[in-house]
C-alpha positions as CSV (number, residue, x, y, z in Angstrom):
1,X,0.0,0.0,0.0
2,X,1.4,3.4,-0.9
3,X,2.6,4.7,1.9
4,X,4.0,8.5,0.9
5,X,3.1,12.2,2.5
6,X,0.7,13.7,0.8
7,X,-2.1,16.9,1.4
8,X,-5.6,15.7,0.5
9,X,-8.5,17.5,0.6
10,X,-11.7,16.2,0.5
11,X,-12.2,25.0,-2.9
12,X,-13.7,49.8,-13.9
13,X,-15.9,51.5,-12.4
14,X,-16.2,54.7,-10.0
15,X,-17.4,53.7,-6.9
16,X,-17.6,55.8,-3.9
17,X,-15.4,53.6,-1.4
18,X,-17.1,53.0,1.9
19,X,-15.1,51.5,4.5
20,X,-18.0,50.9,6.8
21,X,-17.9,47.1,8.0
22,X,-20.4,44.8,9.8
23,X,-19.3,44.5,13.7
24,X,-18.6,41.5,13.5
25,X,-19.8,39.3,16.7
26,X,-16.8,36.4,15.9
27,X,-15.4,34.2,18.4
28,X,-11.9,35.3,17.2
29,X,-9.9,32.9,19.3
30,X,-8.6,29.9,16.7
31,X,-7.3,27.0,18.2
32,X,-3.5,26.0,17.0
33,X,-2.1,22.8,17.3
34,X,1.1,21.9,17.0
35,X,1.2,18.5,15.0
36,X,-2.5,17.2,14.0
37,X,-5.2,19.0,13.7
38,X,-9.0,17.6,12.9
39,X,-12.7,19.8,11.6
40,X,-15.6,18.4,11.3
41,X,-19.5,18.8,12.0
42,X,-19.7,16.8,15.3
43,X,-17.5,16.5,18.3
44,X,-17.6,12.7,18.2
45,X,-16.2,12.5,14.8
46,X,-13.6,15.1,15.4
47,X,-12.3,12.7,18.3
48,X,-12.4,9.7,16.6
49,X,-10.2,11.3,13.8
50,X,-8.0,12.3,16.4
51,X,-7.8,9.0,18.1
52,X,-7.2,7.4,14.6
53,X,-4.1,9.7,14.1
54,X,-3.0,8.8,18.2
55,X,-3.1,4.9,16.9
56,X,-0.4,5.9,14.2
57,X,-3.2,6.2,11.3
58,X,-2.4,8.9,8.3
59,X,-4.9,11.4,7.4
60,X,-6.5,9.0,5.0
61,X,-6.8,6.6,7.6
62,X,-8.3,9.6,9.8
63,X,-10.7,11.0,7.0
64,X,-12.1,6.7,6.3
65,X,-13.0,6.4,10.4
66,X,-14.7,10.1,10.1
67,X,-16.7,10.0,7.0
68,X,-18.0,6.4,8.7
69,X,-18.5,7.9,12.1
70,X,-20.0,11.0,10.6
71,X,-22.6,8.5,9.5
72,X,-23.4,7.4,13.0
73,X,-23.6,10.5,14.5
74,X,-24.4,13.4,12.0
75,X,-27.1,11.4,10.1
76,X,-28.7,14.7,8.4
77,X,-25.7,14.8,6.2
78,X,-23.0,12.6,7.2
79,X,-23.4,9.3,5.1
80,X,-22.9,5.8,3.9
81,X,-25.8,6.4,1.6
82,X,-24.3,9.5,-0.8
83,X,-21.9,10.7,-2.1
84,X,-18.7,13.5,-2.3
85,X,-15.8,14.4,-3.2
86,X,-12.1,15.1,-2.0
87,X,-9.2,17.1,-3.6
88,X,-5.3,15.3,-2.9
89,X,-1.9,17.3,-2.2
90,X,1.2,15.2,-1.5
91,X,4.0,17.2,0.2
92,X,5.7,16.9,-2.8
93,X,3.2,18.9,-4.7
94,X,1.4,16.4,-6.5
95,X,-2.4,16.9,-6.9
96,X,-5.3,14.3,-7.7
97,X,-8.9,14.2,-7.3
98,X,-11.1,11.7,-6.4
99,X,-14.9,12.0,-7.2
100,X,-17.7,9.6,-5.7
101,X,-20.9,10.9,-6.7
102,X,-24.1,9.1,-6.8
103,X,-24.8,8.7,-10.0
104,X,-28.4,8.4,-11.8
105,X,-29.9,4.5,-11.7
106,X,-29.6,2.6,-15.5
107,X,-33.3,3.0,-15.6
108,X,-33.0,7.0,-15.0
109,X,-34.2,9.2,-17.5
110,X,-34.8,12.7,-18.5
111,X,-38.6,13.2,-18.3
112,X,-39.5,10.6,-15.2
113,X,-39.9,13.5,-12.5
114,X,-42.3,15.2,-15.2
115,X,-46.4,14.5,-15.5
116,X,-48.1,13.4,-19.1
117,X,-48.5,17.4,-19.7
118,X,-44.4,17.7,-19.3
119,X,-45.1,19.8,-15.8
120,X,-42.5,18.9,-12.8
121,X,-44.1,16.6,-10.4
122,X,-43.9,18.4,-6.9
123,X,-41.4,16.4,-4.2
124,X,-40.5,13.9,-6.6
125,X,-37.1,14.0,-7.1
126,X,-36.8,15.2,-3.4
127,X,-38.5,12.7,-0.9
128,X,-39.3,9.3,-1.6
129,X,-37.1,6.0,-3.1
130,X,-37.4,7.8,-6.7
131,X,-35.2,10.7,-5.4
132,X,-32.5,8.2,-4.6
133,X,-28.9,8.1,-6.8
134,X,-26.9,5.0,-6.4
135,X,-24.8,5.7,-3.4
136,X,-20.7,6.6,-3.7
137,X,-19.6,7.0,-0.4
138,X,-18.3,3.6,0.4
139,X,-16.2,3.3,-3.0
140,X,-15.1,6.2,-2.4
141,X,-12.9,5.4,0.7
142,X,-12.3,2.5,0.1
143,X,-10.6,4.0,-3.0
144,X,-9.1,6.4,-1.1
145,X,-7.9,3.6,1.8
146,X,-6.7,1.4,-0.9
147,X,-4.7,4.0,-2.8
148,X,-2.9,6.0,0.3
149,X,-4.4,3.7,3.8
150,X,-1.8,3.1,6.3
151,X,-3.7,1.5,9.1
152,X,-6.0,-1.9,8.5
153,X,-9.3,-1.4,7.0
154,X,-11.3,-2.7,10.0
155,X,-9.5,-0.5,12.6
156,X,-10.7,2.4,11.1
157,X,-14.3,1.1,11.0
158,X,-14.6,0.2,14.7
159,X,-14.9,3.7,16.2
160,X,-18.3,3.9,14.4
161,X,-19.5,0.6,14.5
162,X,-19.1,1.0,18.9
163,X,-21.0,4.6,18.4
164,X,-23.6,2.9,16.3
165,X,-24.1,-0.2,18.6
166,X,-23.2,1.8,22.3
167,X,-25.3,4.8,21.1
168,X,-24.5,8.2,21.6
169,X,-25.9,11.3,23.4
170,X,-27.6,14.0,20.5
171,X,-27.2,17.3,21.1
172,X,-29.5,20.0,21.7
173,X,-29.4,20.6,17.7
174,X,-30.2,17.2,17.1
175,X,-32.8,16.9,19.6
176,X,-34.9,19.7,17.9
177,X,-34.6,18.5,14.2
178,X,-35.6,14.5,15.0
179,X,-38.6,16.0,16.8
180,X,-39.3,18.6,13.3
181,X,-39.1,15.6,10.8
182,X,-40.1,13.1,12.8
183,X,-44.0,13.7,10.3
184,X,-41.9,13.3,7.3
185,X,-40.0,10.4,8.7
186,X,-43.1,8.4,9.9
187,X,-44.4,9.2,6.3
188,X,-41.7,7.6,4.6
189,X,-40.6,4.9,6.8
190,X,-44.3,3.6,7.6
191,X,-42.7,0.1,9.0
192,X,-40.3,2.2,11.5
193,X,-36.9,4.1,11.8
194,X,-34.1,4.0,14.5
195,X,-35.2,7.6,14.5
196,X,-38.5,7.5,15.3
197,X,-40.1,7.0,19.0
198,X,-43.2,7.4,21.0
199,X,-41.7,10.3,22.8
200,X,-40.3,13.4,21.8
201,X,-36.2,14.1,21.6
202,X,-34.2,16.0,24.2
203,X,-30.6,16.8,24.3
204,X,-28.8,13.7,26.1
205,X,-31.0,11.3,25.2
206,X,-29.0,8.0,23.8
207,X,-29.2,7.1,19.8
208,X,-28.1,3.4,19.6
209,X,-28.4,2.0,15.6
210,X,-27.9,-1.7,15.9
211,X,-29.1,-1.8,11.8
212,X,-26.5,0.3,10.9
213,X,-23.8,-1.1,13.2
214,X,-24.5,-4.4,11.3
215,X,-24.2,-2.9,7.9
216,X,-21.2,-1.0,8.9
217,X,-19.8,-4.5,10.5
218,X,-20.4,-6.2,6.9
219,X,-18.2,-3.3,5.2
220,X,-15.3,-3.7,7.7
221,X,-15.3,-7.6,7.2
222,X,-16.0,-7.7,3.2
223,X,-15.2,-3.6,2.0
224,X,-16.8,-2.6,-0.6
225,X,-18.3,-6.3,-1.3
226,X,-20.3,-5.7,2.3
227,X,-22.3,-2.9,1.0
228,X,-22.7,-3.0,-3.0
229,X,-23.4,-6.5,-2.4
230,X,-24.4,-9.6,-0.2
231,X,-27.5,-8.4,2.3
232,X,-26.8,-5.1,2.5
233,X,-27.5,-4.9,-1.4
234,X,-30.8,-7.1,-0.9
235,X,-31.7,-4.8,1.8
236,X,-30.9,-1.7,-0.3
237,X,-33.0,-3.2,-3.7
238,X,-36.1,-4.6,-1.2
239,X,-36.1,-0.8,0.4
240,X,-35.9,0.0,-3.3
241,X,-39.5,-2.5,-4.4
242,X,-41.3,-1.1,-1.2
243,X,-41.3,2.2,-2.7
244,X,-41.2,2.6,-6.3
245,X,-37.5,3.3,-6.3
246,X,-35.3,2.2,-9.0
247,X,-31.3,1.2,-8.0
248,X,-31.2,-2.3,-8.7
249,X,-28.1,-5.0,-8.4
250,X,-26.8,-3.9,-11.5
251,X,-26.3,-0.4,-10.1
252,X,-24.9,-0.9,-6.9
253,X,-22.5,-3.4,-8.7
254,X,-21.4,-1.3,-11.0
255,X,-20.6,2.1,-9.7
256,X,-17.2,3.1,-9.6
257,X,-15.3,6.5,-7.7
258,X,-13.0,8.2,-10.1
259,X,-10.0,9.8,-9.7
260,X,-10.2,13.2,-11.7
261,X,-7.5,16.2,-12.4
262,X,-7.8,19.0,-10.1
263,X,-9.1,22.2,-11.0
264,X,-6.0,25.4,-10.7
265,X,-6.2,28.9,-10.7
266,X,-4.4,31.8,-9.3
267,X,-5.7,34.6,-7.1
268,X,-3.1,37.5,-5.6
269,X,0.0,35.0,-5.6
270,X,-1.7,31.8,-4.0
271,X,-2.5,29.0,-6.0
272,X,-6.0,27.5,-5.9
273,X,-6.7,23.5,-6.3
274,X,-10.1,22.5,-6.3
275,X,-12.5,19.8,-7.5
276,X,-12.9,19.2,-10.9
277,X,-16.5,18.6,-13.3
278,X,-19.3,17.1,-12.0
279,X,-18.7,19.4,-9.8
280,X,-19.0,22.8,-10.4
281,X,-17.5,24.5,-7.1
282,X,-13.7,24.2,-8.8
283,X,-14.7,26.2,-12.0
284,X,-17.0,28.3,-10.2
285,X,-14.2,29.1,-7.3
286,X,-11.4,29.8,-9.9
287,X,-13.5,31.9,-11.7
288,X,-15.3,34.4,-8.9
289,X,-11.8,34.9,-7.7
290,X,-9.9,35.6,-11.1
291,X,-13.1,38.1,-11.8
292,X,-12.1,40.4,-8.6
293,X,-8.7,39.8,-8.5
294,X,-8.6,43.4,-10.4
295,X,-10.4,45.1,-7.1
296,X,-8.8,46.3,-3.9
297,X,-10.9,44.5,-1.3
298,X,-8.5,44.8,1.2
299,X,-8.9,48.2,1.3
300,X,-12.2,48.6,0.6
301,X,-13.1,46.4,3.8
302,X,-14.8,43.6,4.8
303,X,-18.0,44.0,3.2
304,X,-18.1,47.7,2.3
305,X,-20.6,48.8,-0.3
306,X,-17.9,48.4,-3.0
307,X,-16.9,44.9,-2.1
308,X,-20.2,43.5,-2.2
309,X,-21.3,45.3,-5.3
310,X,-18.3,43.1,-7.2
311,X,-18.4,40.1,-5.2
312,X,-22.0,40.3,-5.8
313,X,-21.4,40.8,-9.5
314,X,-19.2,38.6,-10.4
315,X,-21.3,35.6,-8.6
316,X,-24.7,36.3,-10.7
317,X,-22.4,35.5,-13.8
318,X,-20.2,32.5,-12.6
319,X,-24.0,31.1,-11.4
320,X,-25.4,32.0,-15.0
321,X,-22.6,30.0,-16.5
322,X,-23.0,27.1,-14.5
323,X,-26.7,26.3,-15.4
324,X,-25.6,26.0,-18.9
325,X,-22.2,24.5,-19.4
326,X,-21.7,21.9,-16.1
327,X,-22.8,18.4,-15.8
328,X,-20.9,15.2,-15.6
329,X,-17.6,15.4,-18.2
330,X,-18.1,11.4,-18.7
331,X,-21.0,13.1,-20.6
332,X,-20.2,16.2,-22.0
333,X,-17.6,18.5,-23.0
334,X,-17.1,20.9,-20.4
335,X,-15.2,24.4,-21.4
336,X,-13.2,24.3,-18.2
337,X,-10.4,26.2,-20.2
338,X,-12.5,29.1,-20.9
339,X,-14.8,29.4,-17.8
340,X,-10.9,29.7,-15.7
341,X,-9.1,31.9,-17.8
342,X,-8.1,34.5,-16.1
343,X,-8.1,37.5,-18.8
344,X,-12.1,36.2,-19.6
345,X,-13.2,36.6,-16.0
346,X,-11.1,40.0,-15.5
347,X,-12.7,41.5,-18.8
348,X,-15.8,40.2,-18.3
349,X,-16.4,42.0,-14.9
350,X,-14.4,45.3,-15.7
351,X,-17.4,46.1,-18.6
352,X,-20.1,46.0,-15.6
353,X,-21.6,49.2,-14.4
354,X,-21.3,48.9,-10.4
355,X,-23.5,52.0,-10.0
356,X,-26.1,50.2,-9.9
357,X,-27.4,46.4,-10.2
358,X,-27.3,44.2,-13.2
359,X,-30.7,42.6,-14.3
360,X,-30.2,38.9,-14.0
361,X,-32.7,38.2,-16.9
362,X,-30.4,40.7,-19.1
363,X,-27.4,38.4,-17.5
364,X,-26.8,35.1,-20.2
365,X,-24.0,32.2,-19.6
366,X,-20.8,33.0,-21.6
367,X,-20.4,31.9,-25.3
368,X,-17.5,29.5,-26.2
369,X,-17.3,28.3,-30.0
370,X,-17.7,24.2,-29.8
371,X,-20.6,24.3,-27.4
372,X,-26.5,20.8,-2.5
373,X,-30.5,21.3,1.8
374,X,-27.9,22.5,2.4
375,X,-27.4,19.7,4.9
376,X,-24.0,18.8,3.1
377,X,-21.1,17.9,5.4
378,X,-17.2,19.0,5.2
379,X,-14.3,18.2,7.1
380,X,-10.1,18.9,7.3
381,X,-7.7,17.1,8.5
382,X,-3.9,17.1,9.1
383,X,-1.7,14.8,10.4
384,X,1.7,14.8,12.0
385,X,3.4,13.4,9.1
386,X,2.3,16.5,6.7
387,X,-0.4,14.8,5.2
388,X,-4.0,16.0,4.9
389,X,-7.5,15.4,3.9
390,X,-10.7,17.4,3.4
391,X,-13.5,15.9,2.5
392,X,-17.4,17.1,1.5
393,X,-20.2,14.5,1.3
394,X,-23.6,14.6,1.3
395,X,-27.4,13.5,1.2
396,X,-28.3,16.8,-0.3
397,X,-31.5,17.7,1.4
398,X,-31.2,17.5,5.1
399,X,-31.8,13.8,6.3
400,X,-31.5,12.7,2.3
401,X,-34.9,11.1,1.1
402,X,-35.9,10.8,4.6
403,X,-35.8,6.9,3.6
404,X,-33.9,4.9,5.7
405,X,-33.1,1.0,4.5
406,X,-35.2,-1.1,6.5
407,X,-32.9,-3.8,8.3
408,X,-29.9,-2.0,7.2
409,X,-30.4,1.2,9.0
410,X,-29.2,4.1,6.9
411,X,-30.6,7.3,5.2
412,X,-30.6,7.1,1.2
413,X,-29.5,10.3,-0.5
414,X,-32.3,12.7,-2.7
415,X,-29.7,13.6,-5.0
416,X,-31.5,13.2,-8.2
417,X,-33.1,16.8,-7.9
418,X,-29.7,17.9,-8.4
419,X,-30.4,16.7,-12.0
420,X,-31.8,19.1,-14.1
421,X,-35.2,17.9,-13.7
422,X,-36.6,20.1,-16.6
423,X,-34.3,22.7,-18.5
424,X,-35.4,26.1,-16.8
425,X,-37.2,24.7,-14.0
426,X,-35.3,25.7,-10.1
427,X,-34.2,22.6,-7.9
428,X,-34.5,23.1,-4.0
429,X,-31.9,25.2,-3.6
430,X,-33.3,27.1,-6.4
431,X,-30.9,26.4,-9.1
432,X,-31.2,26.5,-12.4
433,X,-30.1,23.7,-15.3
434,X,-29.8,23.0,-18.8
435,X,-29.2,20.4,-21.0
436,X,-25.8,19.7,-19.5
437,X,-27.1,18.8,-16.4
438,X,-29.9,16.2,-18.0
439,X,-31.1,12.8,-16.3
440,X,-29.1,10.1,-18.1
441,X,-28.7,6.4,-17.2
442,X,-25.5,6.0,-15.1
443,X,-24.8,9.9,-15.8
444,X,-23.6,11.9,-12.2
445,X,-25.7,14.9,-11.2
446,X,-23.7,18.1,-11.4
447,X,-22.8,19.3,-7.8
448,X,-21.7,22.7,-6.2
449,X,-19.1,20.8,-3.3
450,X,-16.3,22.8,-3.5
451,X,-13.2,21.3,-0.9
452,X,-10.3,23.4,-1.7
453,X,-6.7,23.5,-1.0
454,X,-4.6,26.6,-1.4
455,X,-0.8,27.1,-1.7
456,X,1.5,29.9,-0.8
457,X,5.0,30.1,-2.1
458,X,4.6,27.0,-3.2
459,X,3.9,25.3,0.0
460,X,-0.1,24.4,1.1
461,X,-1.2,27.6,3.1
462,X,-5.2,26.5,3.6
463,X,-7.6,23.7,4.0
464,X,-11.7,24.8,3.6
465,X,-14.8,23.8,2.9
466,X,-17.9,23.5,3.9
467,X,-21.9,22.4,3.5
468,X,-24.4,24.6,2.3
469,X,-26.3,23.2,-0.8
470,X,-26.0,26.1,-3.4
471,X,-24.4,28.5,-1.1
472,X,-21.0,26.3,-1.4
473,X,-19.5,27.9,-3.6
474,X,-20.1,31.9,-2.4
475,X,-19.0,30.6,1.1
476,X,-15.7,29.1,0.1
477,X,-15.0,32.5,-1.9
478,X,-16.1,34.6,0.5
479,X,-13.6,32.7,3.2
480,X,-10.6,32.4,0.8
481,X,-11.0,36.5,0.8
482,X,-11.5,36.9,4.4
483,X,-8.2,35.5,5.0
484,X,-6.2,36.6,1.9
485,X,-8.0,40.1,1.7
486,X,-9.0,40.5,4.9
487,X,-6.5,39.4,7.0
488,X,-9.0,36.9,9.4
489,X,-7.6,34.4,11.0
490,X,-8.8,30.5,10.7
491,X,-11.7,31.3,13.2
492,X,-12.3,34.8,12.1
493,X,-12.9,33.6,8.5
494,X,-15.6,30.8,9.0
495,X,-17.3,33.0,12.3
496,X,-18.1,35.7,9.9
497,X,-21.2,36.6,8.5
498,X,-21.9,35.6,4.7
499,X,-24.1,36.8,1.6
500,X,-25.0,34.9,-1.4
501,X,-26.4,35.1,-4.8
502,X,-26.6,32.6,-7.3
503,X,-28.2,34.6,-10.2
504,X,-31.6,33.1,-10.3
505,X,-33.3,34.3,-8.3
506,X,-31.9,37.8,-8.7
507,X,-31.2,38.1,-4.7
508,X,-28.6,38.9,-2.3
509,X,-29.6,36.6,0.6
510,X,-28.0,38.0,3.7
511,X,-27.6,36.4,7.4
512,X,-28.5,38.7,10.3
513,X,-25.3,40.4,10.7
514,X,-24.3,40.4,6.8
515,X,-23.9,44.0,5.6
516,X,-24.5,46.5,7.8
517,X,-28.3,48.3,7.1
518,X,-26.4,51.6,5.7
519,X,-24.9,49.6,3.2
520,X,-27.5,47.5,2.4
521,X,-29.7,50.7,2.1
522,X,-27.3,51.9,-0.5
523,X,-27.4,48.9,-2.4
524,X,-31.5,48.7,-2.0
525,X,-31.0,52.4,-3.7
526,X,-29.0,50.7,-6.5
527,X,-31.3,48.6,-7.6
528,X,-30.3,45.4,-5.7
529,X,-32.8,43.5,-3.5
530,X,-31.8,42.3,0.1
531,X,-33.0,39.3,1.3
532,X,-32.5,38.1,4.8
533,X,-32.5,34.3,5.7
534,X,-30.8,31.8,8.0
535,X,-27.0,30.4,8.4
536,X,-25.5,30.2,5.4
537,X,-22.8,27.0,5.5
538,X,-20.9,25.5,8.1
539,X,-17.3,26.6,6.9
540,X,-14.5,24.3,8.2
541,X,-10.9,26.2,7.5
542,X,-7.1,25.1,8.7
543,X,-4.6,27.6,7.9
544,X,-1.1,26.2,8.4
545,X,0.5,28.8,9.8
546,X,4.6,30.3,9.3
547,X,5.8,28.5,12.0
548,X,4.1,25.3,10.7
549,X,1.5,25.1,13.4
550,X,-2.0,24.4,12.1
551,X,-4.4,27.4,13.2
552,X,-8.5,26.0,12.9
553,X,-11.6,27.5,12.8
554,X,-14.7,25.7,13.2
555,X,-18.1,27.3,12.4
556,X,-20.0,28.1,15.2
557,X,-23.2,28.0,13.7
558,X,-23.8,24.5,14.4
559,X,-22.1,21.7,16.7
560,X,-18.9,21.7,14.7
561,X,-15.4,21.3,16.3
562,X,-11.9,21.4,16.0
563,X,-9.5,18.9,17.7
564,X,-6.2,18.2,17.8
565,X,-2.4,17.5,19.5
């Protein structure tokens, strides 16, 4: 087994400058730590990762007894039922990319969310066995495990198969949401869930999984054999007949991760690696930063009039591109070439008026000749050997399909509405598709995961990612500027508040503390229209700092934490 370090991680116009920023109500004290360092969305799976690492493990070995524990105890996104993807750095410099996205059933087509009059069926591709992609989690690490794993397989399963069996005590976040969908989950798991009970959920209570711990059991005695086949696969294809669903044996049999070229760019001397087509974070990233490269947001300030005006900008045309160019490249040609260059994005923005707001229905996708709820999950990871790992995976809604596998305990992914269901028509997160992003057989659904690596001077400077459905890709920019521009630390950068807009529909959603109400009155006067809403993301970030500790922040808006030695 390959055994070398590695980095892995699984993202001119005349403007009156105001400097006025948001007060920022941050936690602004990042933990450091001095050899290891572990993010992730639940406290239990940040110690697990850690005790993996203790035991000798690598940061693959950390990232495979995560992802599994994440499974266990963060099962609104965590998963052995989706999918994700991970970007790779060796210490060498050498960059890979593995991608395990569910992928659309053999017997997936373009039209089968859609009623006899062509009209979108409501819910369809979102709750219910039909929402289901075949699953790409498991191959994924054990892909990952076989290609760079240091410690035995079944070690690094054990820590979630105890959590699963032993149970667990939910927190006061988890508490409230299995109480909010326990309705949906008693209306689509009519025989019974491990998250269903008479009475309602309170923080502390134990969450013992004895199906799952089986099913995870199976994988760390047989790999990927224990899942993609033997009972868990009958379980998985009987789940499948008791609902209408349609991954069969063939499916499950068949799908394969791949290993993919990173996506580069460059933004103010720090090179950006990112994930490649089907997901559209890497182009997107790449892109939003080359287009306001050409700006002084450093001195404008954190999110001054000016700033968001460009940022604001140059996201309703990155989003406008990506409905009509990405989908899965084992499908299509993708112009990755021309949405990254550099000279494109800078040109491109430097012809819009910032006095006042573009039109998104006057905004179209560029022309080249030849042509995720948010309940995602994202962790880092780095070990005491230099190696390192982020990871984002997901169900895409929160709680996936809301359909767990009878007997086999674990929620199936809705990622089919990530599919352009119908050219035109908005998914959940309000996205819009085109052709590119069609329902094939065997064809991926085009994601907006964006885990992200940068490099200064040549040597890796920041791990980050996060959740966040649609808003993944805004986050990850918005971060990567808070520390490069901005001058945040780890903690700093994920603990501030974040904007978004995604083109259609032409809005700047805004947390509570986002842009300060002068601002946003000026902008309200230019034309734009504010939007508040809840958290936007759970950022994870680990900067590795100039005297080569490792500086983390973990998002406080929900149970996330940072660990380490």
């Amino acid at each position: 087994m390959k055994k070398s370090k590695f980095y892995l991680f699984i993202i001119t116009a005349a403007l009156s400058v105001q400097s006025c920023t948001v007060s920022l109500e941050l936690d602004k004290k990042a933990k450091t730590f001095n050899k290891a360092a572990v993010v992730t969305a639940h406290p239990l799976a940040s110690k697990v990762g850690v005790d993996i690492l203790k035991m000798g493990g690598n940061a693959i070995d950390a990232a495979v007894a995560v992802q599994f524990a994440l499974a266990v105890v963060y099962p609104n996104a965590g998963n052995i039922g989706g999918g994700g993807f991970m970007v790779y750095r060796s210490s060498k410099g050498e960059i890979n990319a593995l991608d395990f996205r569910e992928k659309s059933p053999e017997k997936g087509h373009a039209n089968m969310y859609l009623d006899k009059q062509g009209n979108v069926i409501e819910d369809l591709s979102v709750y219910g066995h039909l929402s289901a992609g075949v699953p790409g989690s498991v191959d994924g690490m054990v892909e990952a495990h076989k290609k760079y794993g240091k410690l035995d397989w079944k070690t690094l399963l054990n820590p979630a198969i105890a959590l699963a069996e032993k149970g667990f005590p939910i927190t006061k976040q988890q508490a409230e949401e299995f109480n909010e969908y326990k309705e949906s989950f008693q209306k689509y798991n009519p025989s019974g869930a491990p998250i269903l009970k008479t009475t309602s959920w309170k923080k502390g209570d134990l969450f013992q999984q004895q199906e799952l711990a089986n099913t995870i059991r199976r994988i760390a005695d047989h790999g990927r054999d224990g899942f993609y086949k033997g009972i868990t696969a009958d379980l998985i294809v009987k789940e499948m007949h008791k609902g209408n669903g349609i991954i069969s044996y063939n499916d499950l049999e068949n799908y394969k991760a791949v290993w993919r070229q990173p996506v580069t760019g460059y933004y103010r001397g720090h090179k950006i690696i990112c994930m490649a087509p089907p997901s559209s974070g890497g182009p997107a990233l790449v892109a939003l930063l080359q287009s306001v490269a050409q700006y002084p947001l450093g001195k404008w300030g954190f999110q001054s009039d000016s700033a968001v005006r460009v940022m604001v900008e140059a996201e309703r045309r990155i989003y406008a591109d990506r409905a009509k160019y990405l989908g899965d490249p084992d499908f299509i040609r993708i112009p990755v070439k021309e949405l990254t260059d550099s000279i494109f994005n800078s040109e491109r923005l430097k012809t819009v008026n910032l006095t006042k707001a573009t039109v998104s229905s006057d905004v179209k996708a560029a022309k080249f000749p030849g042509y995720e709820s948010e309940e995602t999950t994202h962790f880092n990871i780095v070990d005491s050997e230099g190696n390192a790992v982020s990871i984002t995976t997901t169900l895409n809604n929160s709680y996936g399909s809301r359909v767990f596998v009878s007997g086999a305990g674990f929620i199936l992914n809705d990622e089919m509405d990530d599919f352009s269901v119908k050219p035109g028509v908005p998914n959940i997160y309000g996205l819009v598709g085109g052709k590119a992003n069609a329902i094939e057989p065997n064809k991926r659904m085009l994601s907006s995961m964006t885990p992200t690596i940068v490099e200064k001077d040549g040597k890796l400077f920041m791990v980050v990612g996060t959740p966040g459905g649609s808003t993944i890709m805004t986050s990850v920019f918005q971060t990567i500027v808070n520390v490069i521009d901005y001058q945040q630390n780890a903690q700093q950068s994920v603990s501030s508040p974040r904007f978004h807009h995604q083109w259609l529909p032409d809005q700047i959603d805004v947390e509570k503390n986002a842009i300060t109400p002068k601002v946003r009155k000026s902008l309200e006067n230019a034309g734009y229209k504010i939007s508040p809403r809840g958290n936007i993301g759970r950022v994870e970030n680990i900067i590795i700092l100039s005297n080569g500790k490792l500086q983390t922040g973990a998002d406080p808006r929900g149970d996330d934490t940072a660990s380490g030695f």
